[in-house]
mmCIF file of the N, C-alpha and C atoms, coordinates in Angstrom:
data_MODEL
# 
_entry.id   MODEL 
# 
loop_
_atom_site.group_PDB 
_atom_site.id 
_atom_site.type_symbol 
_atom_site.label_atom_id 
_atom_site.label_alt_id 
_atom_site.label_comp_id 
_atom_site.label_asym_id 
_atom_site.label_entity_id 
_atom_site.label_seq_id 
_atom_site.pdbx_PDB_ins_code 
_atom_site.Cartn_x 
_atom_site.Cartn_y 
_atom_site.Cartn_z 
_atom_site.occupancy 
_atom_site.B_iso_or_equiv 
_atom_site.pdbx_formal_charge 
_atom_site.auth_seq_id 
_atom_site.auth_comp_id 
_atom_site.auth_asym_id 
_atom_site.auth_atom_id 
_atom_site.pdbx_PDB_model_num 
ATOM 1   N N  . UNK A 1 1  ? 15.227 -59.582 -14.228 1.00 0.00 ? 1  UNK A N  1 
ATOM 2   C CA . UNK A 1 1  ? 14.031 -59.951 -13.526 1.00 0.00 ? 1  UNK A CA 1 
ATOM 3   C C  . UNK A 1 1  ? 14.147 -59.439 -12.096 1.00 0.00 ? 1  UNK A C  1 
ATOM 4   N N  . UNK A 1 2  ? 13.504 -58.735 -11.673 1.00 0.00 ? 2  UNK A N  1 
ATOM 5   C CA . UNK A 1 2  ? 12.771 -58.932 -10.209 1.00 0.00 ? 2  UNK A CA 1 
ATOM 6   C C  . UNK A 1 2  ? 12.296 -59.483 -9.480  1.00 0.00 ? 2  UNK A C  1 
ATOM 7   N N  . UNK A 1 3  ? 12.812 -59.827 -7.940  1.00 0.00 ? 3  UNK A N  1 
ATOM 8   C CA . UNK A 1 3  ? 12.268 -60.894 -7.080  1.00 0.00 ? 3  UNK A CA 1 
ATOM 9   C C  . UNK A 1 3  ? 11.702 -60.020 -6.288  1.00 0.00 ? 3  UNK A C  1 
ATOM 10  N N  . UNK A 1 4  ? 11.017 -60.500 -5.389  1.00 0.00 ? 4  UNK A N  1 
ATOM 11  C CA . UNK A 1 4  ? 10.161 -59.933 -4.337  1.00 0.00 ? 4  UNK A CA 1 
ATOM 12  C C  . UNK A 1 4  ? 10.287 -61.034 -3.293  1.00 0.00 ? 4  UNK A C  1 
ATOM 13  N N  . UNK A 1 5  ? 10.130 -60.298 -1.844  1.00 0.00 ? 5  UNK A N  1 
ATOM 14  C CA . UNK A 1 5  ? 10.467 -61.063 -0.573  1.00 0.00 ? 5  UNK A CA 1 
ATOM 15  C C  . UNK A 1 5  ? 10.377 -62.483 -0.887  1.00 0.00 ? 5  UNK A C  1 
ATOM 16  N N  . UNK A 1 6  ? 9.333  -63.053 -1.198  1.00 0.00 ? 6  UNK A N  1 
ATOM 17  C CA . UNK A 1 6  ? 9.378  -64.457 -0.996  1.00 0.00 ? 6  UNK A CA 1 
ATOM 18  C C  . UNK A 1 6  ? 10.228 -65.322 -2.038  1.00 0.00 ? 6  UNK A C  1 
ATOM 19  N N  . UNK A 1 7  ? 10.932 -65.005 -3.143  1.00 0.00 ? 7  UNK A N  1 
ATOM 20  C CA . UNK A 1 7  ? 11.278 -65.023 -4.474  1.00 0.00 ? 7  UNK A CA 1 
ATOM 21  C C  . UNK A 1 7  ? 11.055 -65.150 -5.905  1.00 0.00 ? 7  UNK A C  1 
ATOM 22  N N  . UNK A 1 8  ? 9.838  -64.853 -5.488  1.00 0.00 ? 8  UNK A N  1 
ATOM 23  C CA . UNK A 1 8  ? 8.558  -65.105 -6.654  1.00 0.00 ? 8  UNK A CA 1 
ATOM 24  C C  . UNK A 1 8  ? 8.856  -63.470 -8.019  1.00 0.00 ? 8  UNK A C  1 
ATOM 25  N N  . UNK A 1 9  ? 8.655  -63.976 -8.944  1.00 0.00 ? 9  UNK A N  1 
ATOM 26  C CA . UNK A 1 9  ? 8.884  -62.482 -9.831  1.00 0.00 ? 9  UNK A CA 1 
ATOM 27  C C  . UNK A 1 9  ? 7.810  -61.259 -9.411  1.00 0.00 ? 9  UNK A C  1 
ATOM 28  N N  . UNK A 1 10 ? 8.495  -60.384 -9.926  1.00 0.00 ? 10 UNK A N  1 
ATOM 29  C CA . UNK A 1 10 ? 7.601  -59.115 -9.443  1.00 0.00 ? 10 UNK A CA 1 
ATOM 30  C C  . UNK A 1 10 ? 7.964  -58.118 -10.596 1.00 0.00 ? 10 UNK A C  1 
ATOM 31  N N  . UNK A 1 11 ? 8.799  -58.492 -11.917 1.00 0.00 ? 11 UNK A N  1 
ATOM 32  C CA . UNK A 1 11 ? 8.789  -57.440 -12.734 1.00 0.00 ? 11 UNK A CA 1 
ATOM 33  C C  . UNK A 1 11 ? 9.684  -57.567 -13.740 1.00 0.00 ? 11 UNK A C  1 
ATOM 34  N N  . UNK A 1 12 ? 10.026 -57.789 -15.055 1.00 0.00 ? 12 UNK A N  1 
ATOM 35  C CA . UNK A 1 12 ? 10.941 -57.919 -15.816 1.00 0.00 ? 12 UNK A CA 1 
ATOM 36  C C  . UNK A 1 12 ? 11.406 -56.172 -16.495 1.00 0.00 ? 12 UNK A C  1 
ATOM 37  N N  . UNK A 1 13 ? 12.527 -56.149 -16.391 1.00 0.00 ? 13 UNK A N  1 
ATOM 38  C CA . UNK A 1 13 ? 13.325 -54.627 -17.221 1.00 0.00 ? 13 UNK A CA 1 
ATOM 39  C C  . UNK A 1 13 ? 13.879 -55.046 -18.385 1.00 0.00 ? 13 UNK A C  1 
ATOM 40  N N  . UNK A 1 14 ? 13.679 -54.995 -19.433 1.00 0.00 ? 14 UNK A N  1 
ATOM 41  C CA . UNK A 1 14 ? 14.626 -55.034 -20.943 1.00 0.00 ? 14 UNK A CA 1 
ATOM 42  C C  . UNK A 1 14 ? 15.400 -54.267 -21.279 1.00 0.00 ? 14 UNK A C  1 
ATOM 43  N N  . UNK A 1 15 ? 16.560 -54.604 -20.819 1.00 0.00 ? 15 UNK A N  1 
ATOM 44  C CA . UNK A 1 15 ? 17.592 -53.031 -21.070 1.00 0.00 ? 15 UNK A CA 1 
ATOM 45  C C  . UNK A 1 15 ? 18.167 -52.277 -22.136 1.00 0.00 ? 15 UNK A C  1 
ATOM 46  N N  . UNK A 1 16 ? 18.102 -53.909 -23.049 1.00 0.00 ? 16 UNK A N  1 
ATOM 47  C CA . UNK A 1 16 ? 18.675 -53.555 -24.522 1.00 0.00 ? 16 UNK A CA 1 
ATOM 48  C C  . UNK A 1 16 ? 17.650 -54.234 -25.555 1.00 0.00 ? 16 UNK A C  1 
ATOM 49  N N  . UNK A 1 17 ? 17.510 -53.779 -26.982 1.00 0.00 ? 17 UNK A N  1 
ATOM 50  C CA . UNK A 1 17 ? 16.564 -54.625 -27.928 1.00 0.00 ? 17 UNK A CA 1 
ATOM 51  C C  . UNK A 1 17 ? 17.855 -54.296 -29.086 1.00 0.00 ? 17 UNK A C  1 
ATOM 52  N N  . UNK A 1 18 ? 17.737 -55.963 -29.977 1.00 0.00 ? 18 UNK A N  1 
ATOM 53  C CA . UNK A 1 18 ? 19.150 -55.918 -30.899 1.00 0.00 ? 18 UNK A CA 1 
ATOM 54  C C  . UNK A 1 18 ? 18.087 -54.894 -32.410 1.00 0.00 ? 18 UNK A C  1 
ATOM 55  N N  . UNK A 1 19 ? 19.146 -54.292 -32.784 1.00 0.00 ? 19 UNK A N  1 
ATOM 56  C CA . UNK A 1 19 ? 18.874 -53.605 -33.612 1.00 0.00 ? 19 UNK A CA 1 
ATOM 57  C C  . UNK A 1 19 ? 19.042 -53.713 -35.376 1.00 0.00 ? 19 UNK A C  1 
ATOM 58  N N  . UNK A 1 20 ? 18.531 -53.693 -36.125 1.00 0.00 ? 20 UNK A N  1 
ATOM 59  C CA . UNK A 1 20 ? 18.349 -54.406 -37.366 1.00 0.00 ? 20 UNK A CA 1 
ATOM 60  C C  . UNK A 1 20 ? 19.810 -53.713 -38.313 1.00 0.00 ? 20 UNK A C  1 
ATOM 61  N N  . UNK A 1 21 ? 20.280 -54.355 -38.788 1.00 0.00 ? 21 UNK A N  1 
ATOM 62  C CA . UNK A 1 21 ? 21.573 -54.082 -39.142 1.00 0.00 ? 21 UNK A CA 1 
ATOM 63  C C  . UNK A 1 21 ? 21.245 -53.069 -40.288 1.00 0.00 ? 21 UNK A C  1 
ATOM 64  N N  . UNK A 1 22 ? 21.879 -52.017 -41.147 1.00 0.00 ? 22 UNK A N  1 
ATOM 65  C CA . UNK A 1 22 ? 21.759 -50.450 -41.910 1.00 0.00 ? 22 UNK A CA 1 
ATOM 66  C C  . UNK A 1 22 ? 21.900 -51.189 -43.074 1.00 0.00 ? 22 UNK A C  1 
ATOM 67  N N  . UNK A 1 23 ? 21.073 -51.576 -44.151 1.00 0.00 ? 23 UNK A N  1 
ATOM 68  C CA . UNK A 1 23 ? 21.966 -51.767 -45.185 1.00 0.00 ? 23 UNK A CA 1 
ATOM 69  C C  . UNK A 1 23 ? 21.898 -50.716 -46.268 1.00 0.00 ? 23 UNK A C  1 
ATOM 70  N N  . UNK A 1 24 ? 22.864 -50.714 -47.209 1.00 0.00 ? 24 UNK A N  1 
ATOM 71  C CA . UNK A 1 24 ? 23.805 -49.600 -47.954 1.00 0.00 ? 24 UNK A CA 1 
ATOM 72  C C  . UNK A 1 24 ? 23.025 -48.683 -48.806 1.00 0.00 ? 24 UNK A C  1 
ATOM 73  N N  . UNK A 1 25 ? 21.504 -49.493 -49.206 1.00 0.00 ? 25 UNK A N  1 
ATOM 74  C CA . UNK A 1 25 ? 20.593 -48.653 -49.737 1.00 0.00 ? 25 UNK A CA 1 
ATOM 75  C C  . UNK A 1 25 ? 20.002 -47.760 -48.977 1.00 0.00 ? 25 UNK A C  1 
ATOM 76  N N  . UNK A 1 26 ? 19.586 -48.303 -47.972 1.00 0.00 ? 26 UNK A N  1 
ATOM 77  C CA . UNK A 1 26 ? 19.288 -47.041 -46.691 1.00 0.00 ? 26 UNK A CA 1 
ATOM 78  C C  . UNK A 1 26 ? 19.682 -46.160 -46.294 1.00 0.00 ? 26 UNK A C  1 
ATOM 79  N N  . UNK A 1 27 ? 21.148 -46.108 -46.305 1.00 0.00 ? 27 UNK A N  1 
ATOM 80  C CA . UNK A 1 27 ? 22.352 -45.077 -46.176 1.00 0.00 ? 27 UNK A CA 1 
ATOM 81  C C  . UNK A 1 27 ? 22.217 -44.339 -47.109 1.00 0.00 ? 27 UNK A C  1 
ATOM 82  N N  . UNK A 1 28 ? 22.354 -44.468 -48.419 1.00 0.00 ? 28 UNK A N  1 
ATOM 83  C CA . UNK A 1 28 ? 22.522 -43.562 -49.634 1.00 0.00 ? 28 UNK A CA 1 
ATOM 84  C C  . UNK A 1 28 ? 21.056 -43.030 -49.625 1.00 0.00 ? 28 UNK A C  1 
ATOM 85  N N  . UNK A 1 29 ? 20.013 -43.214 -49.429 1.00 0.00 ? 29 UNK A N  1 
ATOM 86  C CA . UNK A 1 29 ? 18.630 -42.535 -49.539 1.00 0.00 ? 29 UNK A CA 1 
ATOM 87  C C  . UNK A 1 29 ? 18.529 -41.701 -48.549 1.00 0.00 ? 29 UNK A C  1 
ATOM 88  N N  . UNK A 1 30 ? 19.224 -41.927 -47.033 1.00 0.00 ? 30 UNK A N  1 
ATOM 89  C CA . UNK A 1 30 ? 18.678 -40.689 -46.176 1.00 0.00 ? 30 UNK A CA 1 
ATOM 90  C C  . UNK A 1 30 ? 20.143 -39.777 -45.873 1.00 0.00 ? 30 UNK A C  1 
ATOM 91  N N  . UNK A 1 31 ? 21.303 -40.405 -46.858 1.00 0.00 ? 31 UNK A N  1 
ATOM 92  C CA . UNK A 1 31 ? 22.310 -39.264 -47.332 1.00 0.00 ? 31 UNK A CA 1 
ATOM 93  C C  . UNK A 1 31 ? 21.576 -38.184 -48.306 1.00 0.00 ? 31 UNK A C  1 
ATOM 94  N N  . UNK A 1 32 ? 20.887 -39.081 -49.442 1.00 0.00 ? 32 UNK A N  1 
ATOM 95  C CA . UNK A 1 32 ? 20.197 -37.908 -50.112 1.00 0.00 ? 32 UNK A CA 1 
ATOM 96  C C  . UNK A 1 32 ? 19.666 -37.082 -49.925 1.00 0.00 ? 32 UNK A C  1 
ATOM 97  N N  . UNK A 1 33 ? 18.556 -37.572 -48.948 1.00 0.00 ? 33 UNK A N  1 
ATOM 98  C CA . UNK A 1 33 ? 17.262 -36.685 -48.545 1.00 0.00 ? 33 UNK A CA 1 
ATOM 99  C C  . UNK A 1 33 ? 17.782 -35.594 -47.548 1.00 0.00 ? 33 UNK A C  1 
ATOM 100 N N  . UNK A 1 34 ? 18.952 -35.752 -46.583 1.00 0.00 ? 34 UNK A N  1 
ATOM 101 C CA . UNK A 1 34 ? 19.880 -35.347 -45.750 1.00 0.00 ? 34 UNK A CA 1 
ATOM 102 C C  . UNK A 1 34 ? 20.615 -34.104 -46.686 1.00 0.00 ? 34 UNK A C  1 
ATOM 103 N N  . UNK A 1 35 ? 20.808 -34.298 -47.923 1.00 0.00 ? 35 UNK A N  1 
ATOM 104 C CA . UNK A 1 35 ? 21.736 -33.100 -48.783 1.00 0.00 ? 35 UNK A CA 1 
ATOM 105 C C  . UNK A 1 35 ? 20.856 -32.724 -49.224 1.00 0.00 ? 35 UNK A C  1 
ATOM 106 N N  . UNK A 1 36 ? 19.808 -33.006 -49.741 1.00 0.00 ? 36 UNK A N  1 
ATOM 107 C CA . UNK A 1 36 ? 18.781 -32.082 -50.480 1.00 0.00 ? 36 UNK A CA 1 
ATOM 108 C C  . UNK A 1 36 ? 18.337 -30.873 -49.293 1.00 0.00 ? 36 UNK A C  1 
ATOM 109 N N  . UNK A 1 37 ? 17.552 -31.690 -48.149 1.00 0.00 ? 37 UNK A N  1 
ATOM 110 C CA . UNK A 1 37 ? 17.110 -31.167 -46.824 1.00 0.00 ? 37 UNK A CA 1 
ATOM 111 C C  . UNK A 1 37 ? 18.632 -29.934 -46.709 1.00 0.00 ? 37 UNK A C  1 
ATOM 112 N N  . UNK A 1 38 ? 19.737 -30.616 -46.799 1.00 0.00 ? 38 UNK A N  1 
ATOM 113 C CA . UNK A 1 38 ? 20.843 -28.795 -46.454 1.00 0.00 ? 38 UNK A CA 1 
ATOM 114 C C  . UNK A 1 38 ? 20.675 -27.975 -47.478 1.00 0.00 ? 38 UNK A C  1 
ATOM 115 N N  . UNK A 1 39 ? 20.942 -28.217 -48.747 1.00 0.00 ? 39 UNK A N  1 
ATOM 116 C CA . UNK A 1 39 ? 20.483 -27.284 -49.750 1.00 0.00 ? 39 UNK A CA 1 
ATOM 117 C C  . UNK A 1 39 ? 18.862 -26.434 -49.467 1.00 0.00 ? 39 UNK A C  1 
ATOM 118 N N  . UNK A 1 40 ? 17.869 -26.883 -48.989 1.00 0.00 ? 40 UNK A N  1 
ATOM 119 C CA . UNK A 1 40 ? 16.796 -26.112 -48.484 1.00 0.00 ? 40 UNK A CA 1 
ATOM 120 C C  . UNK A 1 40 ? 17.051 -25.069 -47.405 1.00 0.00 ? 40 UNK A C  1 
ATOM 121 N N  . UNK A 1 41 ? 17.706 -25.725 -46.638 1.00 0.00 ? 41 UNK A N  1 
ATOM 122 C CA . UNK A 1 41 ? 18.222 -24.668 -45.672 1.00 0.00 ? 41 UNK A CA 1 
ATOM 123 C C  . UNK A 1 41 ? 19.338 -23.847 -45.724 1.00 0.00 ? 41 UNK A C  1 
ATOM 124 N N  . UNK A 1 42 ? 20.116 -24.375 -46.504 1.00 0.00 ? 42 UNK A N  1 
ATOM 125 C CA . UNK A 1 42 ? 21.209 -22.972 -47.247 1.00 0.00 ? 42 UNK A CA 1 
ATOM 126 C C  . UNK A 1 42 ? 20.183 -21.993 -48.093 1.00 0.00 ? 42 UNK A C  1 
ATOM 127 N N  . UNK A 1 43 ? 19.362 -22.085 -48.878 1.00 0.00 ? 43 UNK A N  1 
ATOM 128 C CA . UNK A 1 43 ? 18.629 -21.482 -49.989 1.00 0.00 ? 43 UNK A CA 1 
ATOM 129 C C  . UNK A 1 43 ? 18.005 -20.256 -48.665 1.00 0.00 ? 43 UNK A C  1 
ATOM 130 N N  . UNK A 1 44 ? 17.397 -20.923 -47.727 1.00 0.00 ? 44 UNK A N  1 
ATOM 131 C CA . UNK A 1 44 ? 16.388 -20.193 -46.640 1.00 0.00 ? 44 UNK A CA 1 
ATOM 132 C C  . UNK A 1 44 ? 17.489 -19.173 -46.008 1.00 0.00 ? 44 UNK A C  1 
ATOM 133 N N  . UNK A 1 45 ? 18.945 -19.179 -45.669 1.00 0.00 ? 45 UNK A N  1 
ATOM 134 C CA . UNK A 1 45 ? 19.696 -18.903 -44.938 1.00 0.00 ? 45 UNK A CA 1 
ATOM 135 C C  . UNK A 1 45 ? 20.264 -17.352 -45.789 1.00 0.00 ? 45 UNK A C  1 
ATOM 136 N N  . UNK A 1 46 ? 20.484 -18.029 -47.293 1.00 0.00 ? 46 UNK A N  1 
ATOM 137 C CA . UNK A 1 46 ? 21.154 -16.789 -47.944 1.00 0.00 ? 46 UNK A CA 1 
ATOM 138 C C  . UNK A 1 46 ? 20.253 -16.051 -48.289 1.00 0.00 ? 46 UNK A C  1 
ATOM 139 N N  . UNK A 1 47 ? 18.581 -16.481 -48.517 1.00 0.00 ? 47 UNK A N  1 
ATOM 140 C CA . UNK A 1 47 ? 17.769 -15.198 -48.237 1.00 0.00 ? 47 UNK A CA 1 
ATOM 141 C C  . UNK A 1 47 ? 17.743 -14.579 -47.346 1.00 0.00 ? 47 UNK A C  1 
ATOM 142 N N  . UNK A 1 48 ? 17.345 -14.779 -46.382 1.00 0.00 ? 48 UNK A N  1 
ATOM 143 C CA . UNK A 1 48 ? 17.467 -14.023 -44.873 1.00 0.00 ? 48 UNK A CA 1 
ATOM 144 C C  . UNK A 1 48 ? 18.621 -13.222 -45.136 1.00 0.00 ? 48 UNK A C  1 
ATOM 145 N N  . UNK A 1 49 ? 19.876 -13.922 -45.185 1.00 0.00 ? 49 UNK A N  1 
ATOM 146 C CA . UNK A 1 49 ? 21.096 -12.561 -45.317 1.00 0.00 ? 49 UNK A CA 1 
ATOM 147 C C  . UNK A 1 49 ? 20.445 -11.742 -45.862 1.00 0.00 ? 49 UNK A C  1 
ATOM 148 N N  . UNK A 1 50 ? 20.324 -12.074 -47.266 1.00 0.00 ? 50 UNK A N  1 
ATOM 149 C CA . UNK A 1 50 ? 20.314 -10.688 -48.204 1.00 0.00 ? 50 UNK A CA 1 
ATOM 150 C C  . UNK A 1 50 ? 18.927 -10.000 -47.529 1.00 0.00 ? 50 UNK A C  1 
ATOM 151 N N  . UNK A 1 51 ? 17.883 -10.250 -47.216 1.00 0.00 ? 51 UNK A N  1 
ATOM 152 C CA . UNK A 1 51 ? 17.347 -9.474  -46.459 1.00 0.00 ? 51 UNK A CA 1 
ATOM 153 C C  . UNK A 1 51 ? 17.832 -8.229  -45.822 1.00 0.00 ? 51 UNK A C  1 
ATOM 154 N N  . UNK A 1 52 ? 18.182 -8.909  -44.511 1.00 0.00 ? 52 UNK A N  1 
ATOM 155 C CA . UNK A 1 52 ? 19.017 -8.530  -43.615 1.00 0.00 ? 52 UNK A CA 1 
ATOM 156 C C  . UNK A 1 52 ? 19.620 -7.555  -44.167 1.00 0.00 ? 52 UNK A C  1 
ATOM 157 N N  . UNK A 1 53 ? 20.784 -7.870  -44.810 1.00 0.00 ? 53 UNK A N  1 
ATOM 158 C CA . UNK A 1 53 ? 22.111 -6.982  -45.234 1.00 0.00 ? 53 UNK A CA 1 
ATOM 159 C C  . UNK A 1 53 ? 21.115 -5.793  -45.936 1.00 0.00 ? 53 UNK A C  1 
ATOM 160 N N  . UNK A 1 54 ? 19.923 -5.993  -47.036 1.00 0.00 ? 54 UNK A N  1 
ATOM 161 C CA . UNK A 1 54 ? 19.249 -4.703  -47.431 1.00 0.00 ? 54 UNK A CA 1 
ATOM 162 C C  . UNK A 1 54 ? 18.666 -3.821  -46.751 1.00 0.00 ? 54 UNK A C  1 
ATOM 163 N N  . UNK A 1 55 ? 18.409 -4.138  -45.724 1.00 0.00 ? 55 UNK A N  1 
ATOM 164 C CA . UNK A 1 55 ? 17.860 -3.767  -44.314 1.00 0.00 ? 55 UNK A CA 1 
ATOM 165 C C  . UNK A 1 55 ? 18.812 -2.148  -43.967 1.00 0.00 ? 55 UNK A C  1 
ATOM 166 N N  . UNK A 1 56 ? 20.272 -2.815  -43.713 1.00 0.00 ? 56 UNK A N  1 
ATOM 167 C CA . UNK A 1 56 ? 21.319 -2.675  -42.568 1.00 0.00 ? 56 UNK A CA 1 
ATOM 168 C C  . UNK A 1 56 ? 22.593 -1.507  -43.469 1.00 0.00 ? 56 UNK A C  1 
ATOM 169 N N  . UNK A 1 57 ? 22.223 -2.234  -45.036 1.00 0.00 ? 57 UNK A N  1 
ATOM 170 C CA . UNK A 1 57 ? 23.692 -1.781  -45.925 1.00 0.00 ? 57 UNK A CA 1 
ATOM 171 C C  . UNK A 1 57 ? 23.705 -0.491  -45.809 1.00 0.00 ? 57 UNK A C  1 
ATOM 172 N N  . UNK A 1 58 ? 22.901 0.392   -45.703 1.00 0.00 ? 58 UNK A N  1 
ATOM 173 C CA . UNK A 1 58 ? 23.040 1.849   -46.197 1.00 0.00 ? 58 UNK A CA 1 
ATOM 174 C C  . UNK A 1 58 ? 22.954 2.823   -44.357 1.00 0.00 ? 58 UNK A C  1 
ATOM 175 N N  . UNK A 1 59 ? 23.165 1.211   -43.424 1.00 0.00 ? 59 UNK A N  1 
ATOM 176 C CA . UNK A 1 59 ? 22.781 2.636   -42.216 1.00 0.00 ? 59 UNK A CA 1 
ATOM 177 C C  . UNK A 1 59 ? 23.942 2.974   -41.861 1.00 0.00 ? 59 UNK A C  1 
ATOM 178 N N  . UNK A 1 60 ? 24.303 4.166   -40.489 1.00 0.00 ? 60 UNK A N  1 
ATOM 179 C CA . UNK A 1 60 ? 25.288 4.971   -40.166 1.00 0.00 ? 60 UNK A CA 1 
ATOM 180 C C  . UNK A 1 60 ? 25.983 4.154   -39.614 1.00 0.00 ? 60 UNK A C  1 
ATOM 181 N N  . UNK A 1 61 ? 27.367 4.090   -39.345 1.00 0.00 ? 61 UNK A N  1 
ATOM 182 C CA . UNK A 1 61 ? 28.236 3.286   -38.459 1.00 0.00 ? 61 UNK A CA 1 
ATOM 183 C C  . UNK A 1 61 ? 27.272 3.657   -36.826 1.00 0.00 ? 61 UNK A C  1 
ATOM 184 N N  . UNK A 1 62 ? 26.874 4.980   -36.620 1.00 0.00 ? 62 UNK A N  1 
ATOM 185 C CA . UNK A 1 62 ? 26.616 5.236   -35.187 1.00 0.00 ? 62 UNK A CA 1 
ATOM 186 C C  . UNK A 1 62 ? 25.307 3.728   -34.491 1.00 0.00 ? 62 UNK A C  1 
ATOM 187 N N  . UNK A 1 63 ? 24.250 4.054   -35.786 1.00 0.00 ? 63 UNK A N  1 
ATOM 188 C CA . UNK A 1 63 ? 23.340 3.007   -35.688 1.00 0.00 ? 63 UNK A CA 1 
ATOM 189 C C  . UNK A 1 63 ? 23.874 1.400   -35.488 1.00 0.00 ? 63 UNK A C  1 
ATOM 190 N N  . UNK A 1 64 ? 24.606 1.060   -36.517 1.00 0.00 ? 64 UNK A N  1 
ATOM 191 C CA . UNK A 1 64 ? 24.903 -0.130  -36.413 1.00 0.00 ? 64 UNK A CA 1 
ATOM 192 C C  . UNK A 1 64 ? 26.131 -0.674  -35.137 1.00 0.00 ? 64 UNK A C  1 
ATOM 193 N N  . UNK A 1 65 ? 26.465 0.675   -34.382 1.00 0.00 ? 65 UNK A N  1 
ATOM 194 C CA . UNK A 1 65 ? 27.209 0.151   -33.179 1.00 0.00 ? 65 UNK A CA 1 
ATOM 195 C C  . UNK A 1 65 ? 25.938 -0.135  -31.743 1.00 0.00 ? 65 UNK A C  1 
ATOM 196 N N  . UNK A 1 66 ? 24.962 0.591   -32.260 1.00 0.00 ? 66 UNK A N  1 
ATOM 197 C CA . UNK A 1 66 ? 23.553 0.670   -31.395 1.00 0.00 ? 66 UNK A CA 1 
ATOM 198 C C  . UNK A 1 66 ? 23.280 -1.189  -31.454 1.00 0.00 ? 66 UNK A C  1 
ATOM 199 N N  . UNK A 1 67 ? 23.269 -2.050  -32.399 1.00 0.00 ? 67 UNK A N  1 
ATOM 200 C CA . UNK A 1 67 ? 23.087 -3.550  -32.329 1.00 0.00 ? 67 UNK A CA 1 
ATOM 201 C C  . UNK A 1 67 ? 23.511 -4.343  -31.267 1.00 0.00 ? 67 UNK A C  1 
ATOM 202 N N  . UNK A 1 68 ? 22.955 -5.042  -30.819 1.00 0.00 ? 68 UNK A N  1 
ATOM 203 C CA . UNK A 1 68 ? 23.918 -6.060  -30.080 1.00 0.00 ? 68 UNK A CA 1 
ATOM 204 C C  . UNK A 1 68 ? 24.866 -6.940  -30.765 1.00 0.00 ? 68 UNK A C  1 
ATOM 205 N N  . UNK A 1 69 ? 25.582 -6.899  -30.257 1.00 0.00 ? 69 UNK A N  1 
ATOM 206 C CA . UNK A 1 69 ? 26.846 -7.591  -30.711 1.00 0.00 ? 69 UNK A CA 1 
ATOM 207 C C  . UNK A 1 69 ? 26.538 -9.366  -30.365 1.00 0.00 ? 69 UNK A C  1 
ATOM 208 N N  . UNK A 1 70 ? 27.173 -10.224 -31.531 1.00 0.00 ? 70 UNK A N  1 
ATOM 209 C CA . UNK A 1 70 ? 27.053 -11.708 -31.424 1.00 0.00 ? 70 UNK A CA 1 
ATOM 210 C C  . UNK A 1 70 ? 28.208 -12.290 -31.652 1.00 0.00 ? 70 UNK A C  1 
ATOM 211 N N  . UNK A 1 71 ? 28.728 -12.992 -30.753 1.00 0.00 ? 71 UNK A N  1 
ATOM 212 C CA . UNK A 1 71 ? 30.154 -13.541 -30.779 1.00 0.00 ? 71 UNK A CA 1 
ATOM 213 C C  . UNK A 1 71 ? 30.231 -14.274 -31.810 1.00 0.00 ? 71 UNK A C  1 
ATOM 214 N N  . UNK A 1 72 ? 31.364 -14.902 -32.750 1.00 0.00 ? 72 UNK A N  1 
ATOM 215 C CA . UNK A 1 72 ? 31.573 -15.516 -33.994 1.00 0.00 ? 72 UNK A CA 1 
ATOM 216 C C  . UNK A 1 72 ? 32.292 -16.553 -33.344 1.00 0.00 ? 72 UNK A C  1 
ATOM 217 N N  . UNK A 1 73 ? 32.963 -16.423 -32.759 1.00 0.00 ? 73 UNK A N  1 
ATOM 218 C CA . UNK A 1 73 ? 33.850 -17.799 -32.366 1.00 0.00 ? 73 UNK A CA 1 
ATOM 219 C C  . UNK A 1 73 ? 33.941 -17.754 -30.971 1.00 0.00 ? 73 UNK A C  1 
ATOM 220 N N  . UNK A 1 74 ? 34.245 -18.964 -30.287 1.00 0.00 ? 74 UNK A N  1 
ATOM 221 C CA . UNK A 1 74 ? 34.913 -19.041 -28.768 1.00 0.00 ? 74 UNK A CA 1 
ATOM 222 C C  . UNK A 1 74 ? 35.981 -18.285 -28.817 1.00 0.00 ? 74 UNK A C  1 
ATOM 223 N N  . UNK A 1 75 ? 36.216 -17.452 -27.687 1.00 0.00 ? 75 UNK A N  1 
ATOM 224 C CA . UNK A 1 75 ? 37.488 -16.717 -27.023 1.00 0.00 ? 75 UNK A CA 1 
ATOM 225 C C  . UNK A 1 75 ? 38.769 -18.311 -27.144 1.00 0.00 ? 75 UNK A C  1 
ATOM 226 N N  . UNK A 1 76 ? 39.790 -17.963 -27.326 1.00 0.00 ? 76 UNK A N  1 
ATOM 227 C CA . UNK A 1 76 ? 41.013 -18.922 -27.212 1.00 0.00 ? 76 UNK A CA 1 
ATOM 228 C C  . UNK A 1 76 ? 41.313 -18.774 -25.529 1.00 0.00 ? 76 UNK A C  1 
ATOM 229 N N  . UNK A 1 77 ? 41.587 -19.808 -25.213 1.00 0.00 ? 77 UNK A N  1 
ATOM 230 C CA . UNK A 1 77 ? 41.631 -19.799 -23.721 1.00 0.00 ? 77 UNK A CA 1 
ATOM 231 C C  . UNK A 1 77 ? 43.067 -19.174 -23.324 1.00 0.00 ? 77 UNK A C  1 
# 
């Protein structure tokens, strides 16, 4: 709560609200929907490769050094 000069309120802040506890059916349904949802996006991902790669497979090394380059991992410090 907030006081103001004279000590009268002037404003309440709620900092926290308690939160309804997960139960186990809830978990396993948006695990599901959660693995199905990655399988959609693996399916979307290995098309694009093969795209891609049909694109790219048959060009010259000279061309494909012409690409920008995309780092795969962090440098080791």
């Amino acid at each position: 709560m907030a006081q103001g000069g004279d000590g009268g309120a002037t404003g309440v802040a709620i900092t926290s609200a308690r939160q309804p506890l997960v139960d186990e059916l809830t978990v396993r349904q948006t695990g599901a929907i959660a693995y199905a949802l990655s399988g959609l996006v693996n399916e979307r991902i290995e098309a694009q490769q093969a795209e891609v790669y049909e694109a790219v497979k048959d060009a010259a090394p000279a061309d494909l050094e012409k690409l920008d380059r995309l780092d795969l991992a962090q440098p080791a410090d």
